[in-house]
C-alpha positions in Angstrom: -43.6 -34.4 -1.9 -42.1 -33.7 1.7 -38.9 -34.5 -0.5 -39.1 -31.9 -2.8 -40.2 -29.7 -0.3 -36.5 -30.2 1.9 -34.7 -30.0 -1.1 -36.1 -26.6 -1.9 -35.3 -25.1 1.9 -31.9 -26.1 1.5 -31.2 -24.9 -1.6 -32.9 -21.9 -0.5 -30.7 -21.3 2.8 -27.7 -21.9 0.6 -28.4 -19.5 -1.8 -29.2 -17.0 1.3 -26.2 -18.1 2.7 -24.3 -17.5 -0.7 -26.3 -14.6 -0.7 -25.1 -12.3 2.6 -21.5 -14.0 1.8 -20.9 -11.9 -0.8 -22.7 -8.9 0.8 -20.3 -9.2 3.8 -17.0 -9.9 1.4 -18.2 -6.6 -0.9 -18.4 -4.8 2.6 -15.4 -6.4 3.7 -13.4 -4.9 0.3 -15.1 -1.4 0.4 -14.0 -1.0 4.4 -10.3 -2.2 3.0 -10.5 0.1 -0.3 -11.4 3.3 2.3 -9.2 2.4 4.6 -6.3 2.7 2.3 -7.1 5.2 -0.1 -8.4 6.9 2.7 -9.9 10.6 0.7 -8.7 9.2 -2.6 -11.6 6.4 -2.4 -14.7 9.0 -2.6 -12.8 11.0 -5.2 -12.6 8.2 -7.1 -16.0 6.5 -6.4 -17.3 10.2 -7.7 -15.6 9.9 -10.8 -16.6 7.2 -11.8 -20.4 6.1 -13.3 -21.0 3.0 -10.6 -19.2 2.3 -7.6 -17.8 -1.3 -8.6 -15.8 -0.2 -11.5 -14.3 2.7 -9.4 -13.2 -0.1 -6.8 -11.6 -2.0 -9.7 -9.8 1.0 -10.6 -8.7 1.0 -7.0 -7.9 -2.8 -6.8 -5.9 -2.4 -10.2 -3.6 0.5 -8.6 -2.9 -1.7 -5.5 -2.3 -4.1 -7.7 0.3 -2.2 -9.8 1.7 -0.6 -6.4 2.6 -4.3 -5.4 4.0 -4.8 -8.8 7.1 -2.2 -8.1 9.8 -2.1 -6.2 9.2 0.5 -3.9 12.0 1.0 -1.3 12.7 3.5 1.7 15.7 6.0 0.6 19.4 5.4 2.3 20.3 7.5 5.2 22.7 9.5 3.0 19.8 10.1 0.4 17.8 11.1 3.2 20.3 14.2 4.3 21.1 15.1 0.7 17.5 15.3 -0.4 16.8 17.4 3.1 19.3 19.7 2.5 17.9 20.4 -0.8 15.0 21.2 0.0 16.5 23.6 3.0 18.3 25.0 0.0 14.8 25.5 -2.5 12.9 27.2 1.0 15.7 29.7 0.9 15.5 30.5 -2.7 11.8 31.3 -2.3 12.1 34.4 -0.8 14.3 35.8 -3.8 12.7 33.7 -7.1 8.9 32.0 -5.2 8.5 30.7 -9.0 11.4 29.4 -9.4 11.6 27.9 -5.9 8.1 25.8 -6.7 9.1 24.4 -9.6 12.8 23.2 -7.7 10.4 21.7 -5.1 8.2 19.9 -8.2 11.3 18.4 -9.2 12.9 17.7 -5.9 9.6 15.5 -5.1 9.6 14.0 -8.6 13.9 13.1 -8.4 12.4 11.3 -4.0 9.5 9.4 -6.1 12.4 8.1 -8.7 14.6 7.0 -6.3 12.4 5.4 -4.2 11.2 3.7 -6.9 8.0 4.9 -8.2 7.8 5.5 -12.3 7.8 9.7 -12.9 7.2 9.7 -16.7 3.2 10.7 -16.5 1.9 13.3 -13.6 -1.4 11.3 -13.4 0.0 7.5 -13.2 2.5 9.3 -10.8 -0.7 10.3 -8.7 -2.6 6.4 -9.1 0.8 4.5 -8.0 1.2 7.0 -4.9 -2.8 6.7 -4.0 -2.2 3.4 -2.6 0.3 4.2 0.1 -0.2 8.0 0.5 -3.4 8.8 -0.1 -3.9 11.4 2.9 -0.9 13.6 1.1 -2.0 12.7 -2.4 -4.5 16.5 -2.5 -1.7 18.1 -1.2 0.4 17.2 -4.6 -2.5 17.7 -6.5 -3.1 21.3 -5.8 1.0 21.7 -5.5 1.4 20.8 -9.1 -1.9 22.2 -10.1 -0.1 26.1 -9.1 3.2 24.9 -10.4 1.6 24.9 -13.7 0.1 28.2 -13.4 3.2 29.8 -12.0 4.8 28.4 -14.7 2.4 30.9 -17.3 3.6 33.2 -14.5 -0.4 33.2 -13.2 -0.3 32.9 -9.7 0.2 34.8 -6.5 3.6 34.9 -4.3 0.6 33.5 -1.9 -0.4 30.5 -3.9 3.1 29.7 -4.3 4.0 30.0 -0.8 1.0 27.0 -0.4 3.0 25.1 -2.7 5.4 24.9 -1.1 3.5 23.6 1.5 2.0 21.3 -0.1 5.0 20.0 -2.0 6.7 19.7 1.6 3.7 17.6 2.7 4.5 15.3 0.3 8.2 15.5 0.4 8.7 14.8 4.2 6.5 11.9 3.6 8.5 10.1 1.2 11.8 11.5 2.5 10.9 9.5 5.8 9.0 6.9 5.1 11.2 3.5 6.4 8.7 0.8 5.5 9.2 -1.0 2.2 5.9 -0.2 -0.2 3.3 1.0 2.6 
């Protein structure tokens, strides 16, 4: 009897042990999910019905993100796309409209040569979650007016944060040096 009674406690402590071990690794993975995705984690946690499938989605992007071949731009790229952008600024005071969507596609033609895929807006936004995530509203809401001024329904203000926002993202990938984040 004394037998059966050992054999229970350890199989008991094991599956305790078991138990917290996979408490601790899904604390573990959630700490390393925000850390990354930094405001892009509760957005998507939000979106989604239960917590472990929005995680997935968040494993799956890093996932993909490893799966290209994202690269820092040459120091010539670098000065061309800068002075671009000096060039778009300047247009703004003249054609604001005009000047956001240059800065839309001045961002888009950094992401392409870096190496990110451009084709879709929203798998544009999932493959640049993993390694800018704290910059990732800031493209949001630029394209978000882009597409209004584009209808030719927002303010010289609103486009004036676009270009703000567009910049947050562009000096980020103009200057980024490390390979993939």
């Amino acid at each position: 009897m004394t037998t059966y009674i050992w054999v229970a406690v350890v199989v008991i402590a094991v599956v305790a042990l078991a138990a917290v071990a996979y408490v601790v690794q899904q604390q573990k993975r959630r700490n390393h999910l925000r850390e990354r995705f930094g405001p892009e984690y509760e957005r998507i946690v939000a979106d989604h019905d239960n917590r472990r499938d929005a995680e997935q989605e968040l494993l799956d992007r890093e996932q993909r993100h490893s799966e290209l071949d994202i690269h820092p731009l040459p120091e010539e790229s670098r000065e061309t796309y800068a002075n671009r952008w000096t060039e778009v600024q300047e247009r703004f005071v003249d054609a604001p409209g005009f000047a956001v969507t240059e800065a839309d596609q001045l961002v888009t033609a950094v992401m392409a040569e870096r190496g990110y895929p451009t084709d879709d807006f929203e798998q544009r936004l999932s493959d640049l979650s993993v390694g800018h995530a704290e910059t990732l509203d800031h493209y949001r809401t630029a394209h978000e007016i882009s597409g209004r001024a584009a209808k030719k329904q927002a303010s010289t203000e609103e486009l004036r944060q676009a270009m703000v926002h567009y910049r947050a993202l562009f000096e980020e990938l103009l200057h980024e040096t490390t390979r993939g984040r």
